[in-house]
C-alpha positions in Angstrom: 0.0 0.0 0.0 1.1 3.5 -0.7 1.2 6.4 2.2 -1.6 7.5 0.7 -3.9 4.5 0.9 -2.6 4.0 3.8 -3.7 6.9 5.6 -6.9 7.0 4.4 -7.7 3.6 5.4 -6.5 4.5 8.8 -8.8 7.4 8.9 -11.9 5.3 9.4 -10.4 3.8 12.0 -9.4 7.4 13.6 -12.9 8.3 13.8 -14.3 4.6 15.1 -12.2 5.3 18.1 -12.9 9.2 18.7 -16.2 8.0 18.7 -15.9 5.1 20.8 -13.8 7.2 23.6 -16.5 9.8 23.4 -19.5 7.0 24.3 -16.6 4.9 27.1 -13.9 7.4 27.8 -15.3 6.2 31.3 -16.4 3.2 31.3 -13.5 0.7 30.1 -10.3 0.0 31.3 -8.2 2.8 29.9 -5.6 1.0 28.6 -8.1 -0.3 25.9 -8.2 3.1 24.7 -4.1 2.7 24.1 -4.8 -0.8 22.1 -7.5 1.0 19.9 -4.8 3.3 19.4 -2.2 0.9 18.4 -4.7 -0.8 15.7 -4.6 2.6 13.9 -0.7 2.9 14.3 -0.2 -0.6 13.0 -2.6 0.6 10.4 -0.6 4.0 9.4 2.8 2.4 9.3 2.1 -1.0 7.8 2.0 -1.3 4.0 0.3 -4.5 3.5 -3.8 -5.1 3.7 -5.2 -7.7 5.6 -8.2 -9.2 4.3 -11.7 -9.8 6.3 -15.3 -10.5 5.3 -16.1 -8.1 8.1 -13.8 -5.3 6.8 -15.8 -1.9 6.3 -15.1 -1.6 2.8 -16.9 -5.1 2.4 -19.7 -3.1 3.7 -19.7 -0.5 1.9 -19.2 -2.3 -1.7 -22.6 -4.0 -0.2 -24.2 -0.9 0.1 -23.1 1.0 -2.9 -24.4 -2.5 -4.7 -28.0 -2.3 -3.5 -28.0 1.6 -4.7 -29.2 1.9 -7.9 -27.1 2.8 -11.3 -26.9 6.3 -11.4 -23.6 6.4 -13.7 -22.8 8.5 -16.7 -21.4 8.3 -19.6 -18.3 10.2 -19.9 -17.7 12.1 -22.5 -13.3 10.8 -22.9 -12.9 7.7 -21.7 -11.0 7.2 -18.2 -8.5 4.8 -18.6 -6.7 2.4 -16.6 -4.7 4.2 -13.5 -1.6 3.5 -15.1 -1.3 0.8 -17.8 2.4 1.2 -19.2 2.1 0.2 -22.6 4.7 -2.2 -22.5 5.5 -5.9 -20.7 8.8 -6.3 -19.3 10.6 -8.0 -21.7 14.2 -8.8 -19.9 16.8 -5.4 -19.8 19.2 -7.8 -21.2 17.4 -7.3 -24.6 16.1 -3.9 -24.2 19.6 -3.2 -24.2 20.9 -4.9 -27.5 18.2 -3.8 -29.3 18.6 0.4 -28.2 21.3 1.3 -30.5 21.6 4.9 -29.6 22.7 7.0 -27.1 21.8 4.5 -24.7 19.3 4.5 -21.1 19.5 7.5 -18.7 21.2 7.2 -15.5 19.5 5.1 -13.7 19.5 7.3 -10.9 18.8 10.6 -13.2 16.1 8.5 -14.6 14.4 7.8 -10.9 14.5 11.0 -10.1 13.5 12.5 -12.9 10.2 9.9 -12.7 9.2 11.0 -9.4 6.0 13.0 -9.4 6.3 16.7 -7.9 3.6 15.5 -5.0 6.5 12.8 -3.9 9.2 16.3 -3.4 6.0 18.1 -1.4 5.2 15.2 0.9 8.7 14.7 1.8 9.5 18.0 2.1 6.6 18.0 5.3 8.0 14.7 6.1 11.0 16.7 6.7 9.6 20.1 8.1 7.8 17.7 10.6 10.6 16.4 12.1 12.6 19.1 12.5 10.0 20.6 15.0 9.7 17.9 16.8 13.3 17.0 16.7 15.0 20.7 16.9 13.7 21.2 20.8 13.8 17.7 22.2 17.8 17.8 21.0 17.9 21.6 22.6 16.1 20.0 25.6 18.0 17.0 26.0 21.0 19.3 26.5 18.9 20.3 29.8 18.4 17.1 30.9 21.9 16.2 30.9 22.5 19.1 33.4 20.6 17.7 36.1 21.7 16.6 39.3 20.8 13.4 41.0 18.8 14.4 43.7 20.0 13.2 47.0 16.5 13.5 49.6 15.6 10.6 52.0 12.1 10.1 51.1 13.3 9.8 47.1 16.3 7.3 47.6 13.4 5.3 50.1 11.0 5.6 47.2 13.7 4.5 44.6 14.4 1.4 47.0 10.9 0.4 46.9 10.4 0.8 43.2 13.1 -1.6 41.8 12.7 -1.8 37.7 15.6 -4.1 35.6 16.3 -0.7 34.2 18.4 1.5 35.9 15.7 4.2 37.7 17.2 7.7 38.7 15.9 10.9 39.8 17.5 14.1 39.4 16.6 17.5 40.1 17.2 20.9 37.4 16.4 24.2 37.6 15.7 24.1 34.2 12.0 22.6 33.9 9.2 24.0 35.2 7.0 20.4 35.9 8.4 17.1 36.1 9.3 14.8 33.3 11.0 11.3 32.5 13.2 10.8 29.3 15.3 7.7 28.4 13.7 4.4 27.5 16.3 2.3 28.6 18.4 4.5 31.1 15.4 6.5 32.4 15.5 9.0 34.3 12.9 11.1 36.1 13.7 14.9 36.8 11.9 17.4 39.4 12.1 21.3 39.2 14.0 22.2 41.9 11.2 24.9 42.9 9.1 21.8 43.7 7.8 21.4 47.3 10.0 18.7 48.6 8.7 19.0 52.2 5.1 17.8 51.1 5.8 13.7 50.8 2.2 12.9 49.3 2.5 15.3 46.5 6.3 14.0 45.8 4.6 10.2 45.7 2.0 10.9 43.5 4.9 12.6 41.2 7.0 10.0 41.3 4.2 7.3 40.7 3.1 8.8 37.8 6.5 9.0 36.1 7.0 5.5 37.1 4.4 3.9 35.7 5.4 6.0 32.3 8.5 4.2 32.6 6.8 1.1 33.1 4.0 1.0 30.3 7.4 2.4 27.8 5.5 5.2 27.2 8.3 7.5 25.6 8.9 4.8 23.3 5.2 4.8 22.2 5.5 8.2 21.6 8.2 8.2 19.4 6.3 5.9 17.5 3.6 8.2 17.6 5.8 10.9 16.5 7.2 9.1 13.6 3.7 8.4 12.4 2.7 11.4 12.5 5.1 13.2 10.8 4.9 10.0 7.8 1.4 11.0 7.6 1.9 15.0 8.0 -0.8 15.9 5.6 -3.9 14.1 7.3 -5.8 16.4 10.1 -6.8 13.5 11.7 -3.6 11.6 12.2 -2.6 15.5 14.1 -5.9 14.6 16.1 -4.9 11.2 16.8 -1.4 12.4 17.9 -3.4 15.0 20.8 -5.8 12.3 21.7 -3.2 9.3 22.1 -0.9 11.9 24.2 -3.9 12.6 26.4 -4.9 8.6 26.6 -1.5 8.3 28.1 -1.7 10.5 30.3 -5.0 9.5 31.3 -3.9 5.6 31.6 -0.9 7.0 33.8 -3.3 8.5 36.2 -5.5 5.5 36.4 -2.9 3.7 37.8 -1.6 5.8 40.3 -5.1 6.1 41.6 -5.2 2.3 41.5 -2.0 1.9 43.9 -2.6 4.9 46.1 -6.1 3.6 46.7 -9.4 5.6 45.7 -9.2 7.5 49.1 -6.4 9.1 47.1 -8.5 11.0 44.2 -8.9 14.0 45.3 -5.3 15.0 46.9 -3.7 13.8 43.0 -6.2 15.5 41.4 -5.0 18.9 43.4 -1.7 17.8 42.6 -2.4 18.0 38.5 -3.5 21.5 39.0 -1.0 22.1 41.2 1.6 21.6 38.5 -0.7 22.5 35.7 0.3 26.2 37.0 3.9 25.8 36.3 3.9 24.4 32.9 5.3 26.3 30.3 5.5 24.1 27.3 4.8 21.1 25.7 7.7 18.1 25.7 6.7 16.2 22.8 9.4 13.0 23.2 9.2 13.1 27.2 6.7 12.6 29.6 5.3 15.2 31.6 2.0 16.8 32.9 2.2 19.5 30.7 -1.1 19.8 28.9 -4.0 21.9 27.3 -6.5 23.4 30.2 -9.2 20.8 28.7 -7.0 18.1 28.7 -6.0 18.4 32.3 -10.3 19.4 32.7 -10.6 15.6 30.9 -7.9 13.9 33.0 -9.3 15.5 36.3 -13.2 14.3 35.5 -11.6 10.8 34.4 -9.8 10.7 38.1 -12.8 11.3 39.8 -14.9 8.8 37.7 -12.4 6.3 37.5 -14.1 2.9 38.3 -12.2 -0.5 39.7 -12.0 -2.5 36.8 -14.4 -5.7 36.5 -14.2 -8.7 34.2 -17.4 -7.5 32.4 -15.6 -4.6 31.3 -12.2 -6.3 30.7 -14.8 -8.7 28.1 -16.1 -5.4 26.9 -13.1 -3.7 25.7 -11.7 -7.1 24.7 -14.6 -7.7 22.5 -14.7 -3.6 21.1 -10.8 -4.1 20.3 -11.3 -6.9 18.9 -14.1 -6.2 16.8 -12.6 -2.2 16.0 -9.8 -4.3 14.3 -11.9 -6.6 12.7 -13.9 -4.3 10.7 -12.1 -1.0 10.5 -8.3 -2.4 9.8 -8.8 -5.2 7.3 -9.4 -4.4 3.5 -11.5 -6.6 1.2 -12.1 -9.9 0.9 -11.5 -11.5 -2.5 -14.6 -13.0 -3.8 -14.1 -16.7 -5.3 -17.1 -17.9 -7.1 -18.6 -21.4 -5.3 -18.7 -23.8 -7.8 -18.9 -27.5 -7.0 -16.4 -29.8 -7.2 -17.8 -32.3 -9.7 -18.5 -31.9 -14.1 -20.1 -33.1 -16.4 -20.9 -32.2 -20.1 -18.4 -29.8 -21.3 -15.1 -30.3 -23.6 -12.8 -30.4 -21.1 -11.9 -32.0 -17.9 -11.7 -29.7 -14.8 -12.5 -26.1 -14.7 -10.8 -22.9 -15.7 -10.0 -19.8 -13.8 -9.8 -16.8 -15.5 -8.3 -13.2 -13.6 -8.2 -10.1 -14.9 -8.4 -6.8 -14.0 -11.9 -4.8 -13.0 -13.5 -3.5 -16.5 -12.4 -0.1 -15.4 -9.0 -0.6 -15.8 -9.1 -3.2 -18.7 -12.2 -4.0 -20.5 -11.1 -6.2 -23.4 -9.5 -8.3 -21.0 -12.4 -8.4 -18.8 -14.7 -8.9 -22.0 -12.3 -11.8 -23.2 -12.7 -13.7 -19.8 -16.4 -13.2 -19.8 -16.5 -14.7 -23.7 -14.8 -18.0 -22.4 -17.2 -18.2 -19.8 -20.0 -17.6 -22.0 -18.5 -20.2 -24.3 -17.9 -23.3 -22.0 -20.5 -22.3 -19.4 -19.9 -20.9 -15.6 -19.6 -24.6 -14.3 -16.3 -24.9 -16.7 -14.7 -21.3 -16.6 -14.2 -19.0 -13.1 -13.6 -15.4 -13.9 -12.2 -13.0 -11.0 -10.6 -9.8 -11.1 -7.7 -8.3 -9.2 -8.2 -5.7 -6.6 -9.0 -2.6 -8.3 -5.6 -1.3 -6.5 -3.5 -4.6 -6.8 -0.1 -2.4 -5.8 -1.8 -2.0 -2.6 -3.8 -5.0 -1.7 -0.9 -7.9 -2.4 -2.3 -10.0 0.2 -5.5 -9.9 -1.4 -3.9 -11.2 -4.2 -2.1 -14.4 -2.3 -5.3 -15.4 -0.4 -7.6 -15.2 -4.2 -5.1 -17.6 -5.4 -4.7 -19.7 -2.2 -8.4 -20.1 -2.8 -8.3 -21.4 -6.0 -5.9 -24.3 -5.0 -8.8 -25.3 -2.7 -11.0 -26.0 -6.0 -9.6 -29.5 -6.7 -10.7 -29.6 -10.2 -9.0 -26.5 -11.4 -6.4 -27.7 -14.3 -5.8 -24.3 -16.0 -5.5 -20.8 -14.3 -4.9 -17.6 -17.0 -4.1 -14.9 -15.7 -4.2 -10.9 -17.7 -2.6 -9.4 -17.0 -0.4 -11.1 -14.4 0.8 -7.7 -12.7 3.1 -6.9 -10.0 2.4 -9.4 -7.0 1.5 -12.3 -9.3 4.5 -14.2 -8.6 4.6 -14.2 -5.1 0.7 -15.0 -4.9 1.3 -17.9 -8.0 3.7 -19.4 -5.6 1.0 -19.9 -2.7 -1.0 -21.6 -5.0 2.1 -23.9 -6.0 2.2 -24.4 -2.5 -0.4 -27.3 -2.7 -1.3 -27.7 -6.6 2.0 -28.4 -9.0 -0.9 -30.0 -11.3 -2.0 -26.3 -13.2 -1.8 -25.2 -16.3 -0.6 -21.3 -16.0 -1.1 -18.8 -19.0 0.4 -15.5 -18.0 -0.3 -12.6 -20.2 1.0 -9.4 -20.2 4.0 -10.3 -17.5 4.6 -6.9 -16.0 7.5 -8.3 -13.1 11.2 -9.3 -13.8 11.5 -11.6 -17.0 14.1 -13.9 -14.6 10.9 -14.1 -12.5 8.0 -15.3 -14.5 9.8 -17.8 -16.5 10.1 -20.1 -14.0 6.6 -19.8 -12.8 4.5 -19.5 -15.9 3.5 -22.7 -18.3 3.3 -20.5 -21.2 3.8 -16.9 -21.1 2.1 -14.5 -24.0 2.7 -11.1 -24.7 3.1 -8.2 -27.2 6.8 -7.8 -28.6 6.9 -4.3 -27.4 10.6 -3.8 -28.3 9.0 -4.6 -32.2 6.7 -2.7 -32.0 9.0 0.4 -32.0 10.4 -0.7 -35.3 6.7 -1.4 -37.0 5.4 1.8 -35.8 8.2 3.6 -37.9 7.6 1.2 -41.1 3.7 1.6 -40.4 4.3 5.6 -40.4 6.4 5.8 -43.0 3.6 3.6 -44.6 0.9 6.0 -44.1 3.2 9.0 -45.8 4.6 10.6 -42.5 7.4 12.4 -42.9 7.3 14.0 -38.9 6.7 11.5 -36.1 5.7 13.2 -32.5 6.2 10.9 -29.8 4.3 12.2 -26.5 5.6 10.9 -23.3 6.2 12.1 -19.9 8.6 12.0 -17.4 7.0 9.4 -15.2 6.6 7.0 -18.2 10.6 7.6 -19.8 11.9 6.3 -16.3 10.7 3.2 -17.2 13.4 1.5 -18.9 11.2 -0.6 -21.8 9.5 2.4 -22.7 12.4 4.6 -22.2 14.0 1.7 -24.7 11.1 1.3 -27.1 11.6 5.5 -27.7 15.0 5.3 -28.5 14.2 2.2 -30.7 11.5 4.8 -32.3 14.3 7.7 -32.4 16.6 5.2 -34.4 14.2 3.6 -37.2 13.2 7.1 -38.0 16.8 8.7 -38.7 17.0 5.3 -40.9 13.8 5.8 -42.5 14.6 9.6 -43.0 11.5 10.4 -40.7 12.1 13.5 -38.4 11.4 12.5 -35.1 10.4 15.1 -32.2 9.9 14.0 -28.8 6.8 16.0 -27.2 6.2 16.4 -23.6 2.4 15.7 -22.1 1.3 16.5 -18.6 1.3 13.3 -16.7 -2.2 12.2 -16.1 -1.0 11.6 -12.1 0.1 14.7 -11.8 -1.8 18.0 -10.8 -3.0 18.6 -14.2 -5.2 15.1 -13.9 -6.5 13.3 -16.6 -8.5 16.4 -18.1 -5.8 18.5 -17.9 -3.7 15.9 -20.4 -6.5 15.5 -22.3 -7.2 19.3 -22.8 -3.6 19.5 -23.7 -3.9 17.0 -26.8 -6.9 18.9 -28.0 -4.5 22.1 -28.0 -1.1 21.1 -28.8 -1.7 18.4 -32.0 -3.4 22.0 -34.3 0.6 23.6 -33.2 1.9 20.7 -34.6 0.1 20.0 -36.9 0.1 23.9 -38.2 4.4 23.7 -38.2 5.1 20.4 -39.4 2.4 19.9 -41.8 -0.2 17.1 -42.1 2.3 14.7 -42.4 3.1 14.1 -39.5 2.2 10.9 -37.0 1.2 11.0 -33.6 2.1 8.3 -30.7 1.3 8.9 -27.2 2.6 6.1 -24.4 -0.6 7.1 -22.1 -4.0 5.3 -22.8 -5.9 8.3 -21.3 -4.7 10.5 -23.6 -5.7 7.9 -26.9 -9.3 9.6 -27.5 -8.2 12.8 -27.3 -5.5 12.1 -29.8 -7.2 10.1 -32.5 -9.8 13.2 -32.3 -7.5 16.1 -33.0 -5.8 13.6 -35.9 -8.9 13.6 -37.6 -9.5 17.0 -37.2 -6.0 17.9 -38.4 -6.2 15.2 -41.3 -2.9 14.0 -39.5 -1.4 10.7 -39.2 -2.3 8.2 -36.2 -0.4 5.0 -36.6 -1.9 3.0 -33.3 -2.7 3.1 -30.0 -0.2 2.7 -27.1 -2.3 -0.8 -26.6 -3.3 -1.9 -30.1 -6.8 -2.7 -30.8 -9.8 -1.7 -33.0 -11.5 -0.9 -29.4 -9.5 1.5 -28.1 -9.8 4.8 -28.1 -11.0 5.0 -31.9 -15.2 4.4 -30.7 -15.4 6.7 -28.3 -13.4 9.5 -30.3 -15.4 8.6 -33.7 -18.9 8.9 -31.6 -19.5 5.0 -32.5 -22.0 4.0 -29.6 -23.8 1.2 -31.3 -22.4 -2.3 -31.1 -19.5 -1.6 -29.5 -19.2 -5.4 -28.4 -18.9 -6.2 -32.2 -15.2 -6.0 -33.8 -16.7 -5.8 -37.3 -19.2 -3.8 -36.4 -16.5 -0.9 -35.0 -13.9 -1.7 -37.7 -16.6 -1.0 -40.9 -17.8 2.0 -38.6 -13.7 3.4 -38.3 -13.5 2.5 -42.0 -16.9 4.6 -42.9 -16.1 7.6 -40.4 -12.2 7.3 -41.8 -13.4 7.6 -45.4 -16.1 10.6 -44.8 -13.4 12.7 -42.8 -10.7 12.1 -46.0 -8.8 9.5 -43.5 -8.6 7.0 -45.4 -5.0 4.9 -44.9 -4.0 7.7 -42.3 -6.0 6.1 -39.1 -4.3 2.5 -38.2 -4.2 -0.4 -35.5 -3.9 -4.0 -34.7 -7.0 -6.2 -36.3 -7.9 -7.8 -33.2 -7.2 -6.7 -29.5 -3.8 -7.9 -28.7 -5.0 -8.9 -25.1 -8.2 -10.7 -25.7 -6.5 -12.5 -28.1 -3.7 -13.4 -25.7 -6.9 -15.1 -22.9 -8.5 -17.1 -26.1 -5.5 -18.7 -27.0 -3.6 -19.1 -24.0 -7.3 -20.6 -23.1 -7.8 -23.1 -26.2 -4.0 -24.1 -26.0 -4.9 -24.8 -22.5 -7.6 -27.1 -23.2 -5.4 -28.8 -25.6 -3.0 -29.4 -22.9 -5.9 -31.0 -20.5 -6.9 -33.2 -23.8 -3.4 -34.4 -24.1 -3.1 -32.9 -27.6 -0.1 -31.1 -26.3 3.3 -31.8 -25.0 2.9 -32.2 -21.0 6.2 -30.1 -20.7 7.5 -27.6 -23.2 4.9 -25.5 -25.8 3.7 -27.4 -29.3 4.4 -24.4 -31.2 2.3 -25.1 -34.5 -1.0 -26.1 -31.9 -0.3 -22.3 -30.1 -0.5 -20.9 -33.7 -3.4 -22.6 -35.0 -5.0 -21.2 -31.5 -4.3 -17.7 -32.5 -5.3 -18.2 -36.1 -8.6 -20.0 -34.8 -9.1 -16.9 -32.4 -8.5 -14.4 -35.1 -10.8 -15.9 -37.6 -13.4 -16.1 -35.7 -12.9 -12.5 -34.5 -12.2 -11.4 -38.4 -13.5 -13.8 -40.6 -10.0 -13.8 -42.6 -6.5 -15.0 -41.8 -4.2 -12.5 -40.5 -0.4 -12.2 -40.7 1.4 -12.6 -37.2 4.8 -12.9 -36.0 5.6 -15.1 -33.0 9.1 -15.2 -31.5 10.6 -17.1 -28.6 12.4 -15.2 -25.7 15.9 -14.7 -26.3 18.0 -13.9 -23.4 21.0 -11.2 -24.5 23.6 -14.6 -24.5 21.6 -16.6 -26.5 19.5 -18.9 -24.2 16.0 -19.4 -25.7 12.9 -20.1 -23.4 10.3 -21.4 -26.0 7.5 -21.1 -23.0 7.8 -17.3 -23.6 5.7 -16.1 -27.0 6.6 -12.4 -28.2 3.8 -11.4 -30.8 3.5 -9.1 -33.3 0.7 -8.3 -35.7 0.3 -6.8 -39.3 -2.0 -3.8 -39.0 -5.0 -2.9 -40.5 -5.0 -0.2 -42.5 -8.3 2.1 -42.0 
């Protein structure tokens, strides 16, 4: 999880608890209120989601399901969050094949990639910690002037309060109400205007600073601090940071009233406001009594109400902890259709499971799964998606697929695309079942990785594509090629490498190539500000280089926006960043009727193309690249389950006929393709791992 999703998951939790100390504050043990407090610090500093059918987002999801649709149709399309365009095809190659000048710096690269909100939250990271850090070290200066205090009733109150850590007191005339610093050396200091004379006032003093030593509570606030400052930017993690400060206070208090005996409530309450006059600041990395007038008004009312703890209300706090946890710091559950274990009917033995990603980030894949489904039935093919943020919800990912090993007639598992966390999660399900078939599609982890976890792996040659685009261009009659990118996008190194592959072709195809800066759509400008930006800059380009000239942007939000001001500007648009009839050119063409039919939207591009005098300017892949990927990695599948196929190592004529089936049936006419093995840079092939390229079609 990111610092982002991580703080606003903790900020349900915030406000569970400032509820829950508003209705109990007096009622529970007031330690509970310090465990409710550690759930959202766990919570806050813990990147990794922990899933639970009682999690409060499971709740909600069921609540925003029973609302009806109310949705509407967007006028550009809203991509995925951050599809890259490219699958990680190993740097070995990337490298052989980029001719040029050669990568970035990796480290000028990184930074370069780092969006300006990254700079602003660690420059409050850091602002935050200097003013927390700045006085304690000026303080601690202070501290280390003390002098041990040497008065009977202390070194009689030291002997009877024996800790395995060293306990001193000291005395300075350099604090104005008493305090305890050190975690393992602590060491409590007095001002030496206190009243020495006056031995119940000194015990309660002492007490109090003892049992902060004992509960560790300068450790928890460091921890507290460090949190805070992480999560700078979130009001209610500053609210937290007061009310966890004042629970500590108020669980110090409680036990001093519980060893002095309740006779004793009314003398330490005096005592408070006795030193409550002398504060004069707030020691944020020490203890002290130093507070707010309503905090000591709070601490004083929860003396006086402070009740003997019961077992009823140990049960009750154990059970509102418990239950606090359960609902408000777990994330969603994934949802794994029940099927029964047995078949029958069908062309193939066992089921299929099917994951994608939710339609809002990929719909042809999501469409493609749902085909397969449709084709061999529910009972034969599962489909699941990822968590809508998979970066963030990795152990959602482990327990889907831990899940699926429980189904015991599940033979083939396909996964598209098999994003960042697939490994790890493919690896609890190879825990138990070495008997699946996996597809991965569109790898997006380390090539070293996936090929020693994947059956067969399928996925666009993107490193090819960057010498077809050129050809395709030049093609088309471009004599200009704008490639759009942004900084985010360049300082990853196969797109960064497919550019430079790009930047070569056209100085050998005598092309002029100009590289063209977007706003990223992550960025402040969001995805309406890239959009607009399209819509505004193609005319310029278009009005100095002529209409000539072929656009290619790397970001899928920007695809609409892009084919629209090409047809407008009667430029040149030789694909998508993802290649397919579907994307981007329906929405940007105002096709709205069967948009589920490929034929339907490719004699609709065709007829618009033609009307607009784009004929042979507007271009693609015939068939989605992706859906095409599921089908066949699902049919070659099935083969494999028929024992048509090899049981180890990929019938490469079987896999071809697959596509070809999948394309004719999408097409009605054979298409050319290109399918290539892996090639590590020293020569070592992995035939498991397909590279494919398609011939376009022309528009």
């Amino acid at each position: 999880m990111n610092i982002l999703s991580m703080s606003l998951s903790a900020s349900f939790i915030i406000l569970a608890v400032i509820v829950i100390r508003k209705l109990f504050i007096h009622e529970l043990p007031k330690r509970a209120f310090l465990l409710l407090w550690a759930i959202v610090i766990i919570r806050l500093l813990l990147p990794v989601a922990i899933p639970s059918r009682f999690s409060i987002w499971n709740i909600m999801d069921s609540f925003t399901a029973s609302l009806p649709d109310r949705r509407a149709t967007p006028v550009l399309m809203a991509p995925p969050p951050e599809p890259l365009g490219v699958s990680p095809i190993a740097a070995e190659r990337v490298i052989a094949e980029t001719t040029t000048a050669g990568p970035a710096p990796a480290a000028s690269r990184f930074i370069s990639g780092l969006s300006p909100l990254f700079y602003l939250w660690l420059a409050g990271f850091c602002i935050s910690a200097a003013c927390f850090m700045l006085p304690h070290l000026r303080r601690r200066k202070d501290y280390k002037t003390a002098i041990k205090a040497d008065h009977a009733y202390i070194n009689s109150w030291l002997g009877s309060h024996a800790l395995r850590r060293k306990l001193s007191v000291s005395i300075s005339d350099k604090v104005d109400v008493p305090l305890t610093y050190g975690i393992w050396k602590p060491v409590i200091i007095l001002p030496r205007t206190g009243d020495f004379k006056d031995e119940t006032r000194l015990s309660h003093i002492l007490s109090h600073e003892y049992f902060h030593i004992r509960h560790f509570d300068i450790l928890w606030k460091w921890i507290i601090v460090i949190t805070l400052c992480l999560h700078w930017f979130n009001p209610l993690v500053w609210l937290m940071y007061v009310l966890v400060n004042r629970d500590i206070e108020i669980s110090c208090d409680a036990a001093v009233v519980r060893n002095c005996g309740d006779n004793s409530k009314s003398a330490y309450a005096m005592t408070l406001i006795g030193l409550e006059e002398n504060r004069s600041e707030f020691l944020s990395l020490s203890t002290n009594f130093s507070f707010s007038k309503n905090a000591i008004e709070e601490r004083i009312v929860s003396i006086m109400k402070n009740k003997k703890v019961s077992f009823a209300t140990v049960l009750a706090a154990f059970v509102l902890i418990s239950g606090t946890g359960m609902v408000f710091a777990t994330s969603r559950t994934p949802v794994i259709p029940v099927l029964g274990e047995s078949w029958s009917g069908g062309s193939f033995p066992g089921k299929i499971a099917v994951i994608t990603n939710v339609p809002t980030q990929s719909e042809e894949e999501f469409r493609a799964a749902e085909n397969l489904k449709e084709k061999y039935g529910s009972d034969k093919v599962i489909h699941i998606t990822w968590p809508n943020n998979f970066m963030s919800e990795q152990e959602q990912m482990i327990s889907m697929l831990a899940s699926l090993a429980t189904i015991n007639d599940l033979k083939v598992l396909v996964i598209n695309q098999a994003v960042i966390g697939t490994n790890i999660a493919v690896d609890k399900l190879r825990e138990t079942r070495n008997d699946v078939f996996i597809v991965y599609c569109g790898a997006q982890e380390a090539t070293s990785e996936i090929i020693t976890r994947a059956d067969l792996i399928m996925t666009s040659d993107d490193m090819g594509v960057g010498t077809a685009i050129v050809k395709q261009a030049k093609k088309q009659g471009a004599r200009v090629f704008v490639h759009y990118s942004f900084a985010r996008h360049l300082s990853n190194e196969l797109i960064y490498s497919r550019r430079e592959i790009i930047r070569r072709e056209c100085a050998r195809e005598g092309i002029q190539y100009v590289e063209a800066t977007a706003p990223d759509p992550l960025s402040e400008a969001g995805i309406s500000g890239a959009q607009q930006f399209i819509l505004e800059d193609v005319p310029k380009m278009v009005a100095r280089y002529g209409e000539n000239t072929a656009f290619f942007n790397t970001n899928c939000s920007m695809q609409i926006p892009l084919i629209r001001a090409v047809v407008d500007q009667h430029a040149i648009y030789p694909q998508p960043c993802c290649p397919s009839p579907f994307h981007g050119f329906p929405a940007a063409l105002s096709i709205s009727d069967g948009v589920d039919d490929i034929s339907h939207i490719v004699a609709e591009t065709r007829r618009i193309a033609a009307s607009k005098n784009m004929s042979g300017r507007l271009s693609t892949w015939p068939v989605p690249s992706s859906m095409m990927q599921t089908a066949a990695g699902a049919e070659y599948a099935i083969r494999w389950l028929r024992g048509e196929t090899p049981r180890n190592g990929i019938d490469n004529k079987i896999l071809e006929d697959c596509i070809n089936s999948y394309i004719m049936d999408v097409t009605g006419s054979p298409l050319g393709i290109t399918m290539d093995s892996y090639r590590e840079q020293g020569g070592k092939v992995f035939d498991h791992y397909k590279l494919i390229l398609m011939d376009y079609l022309d528009y």
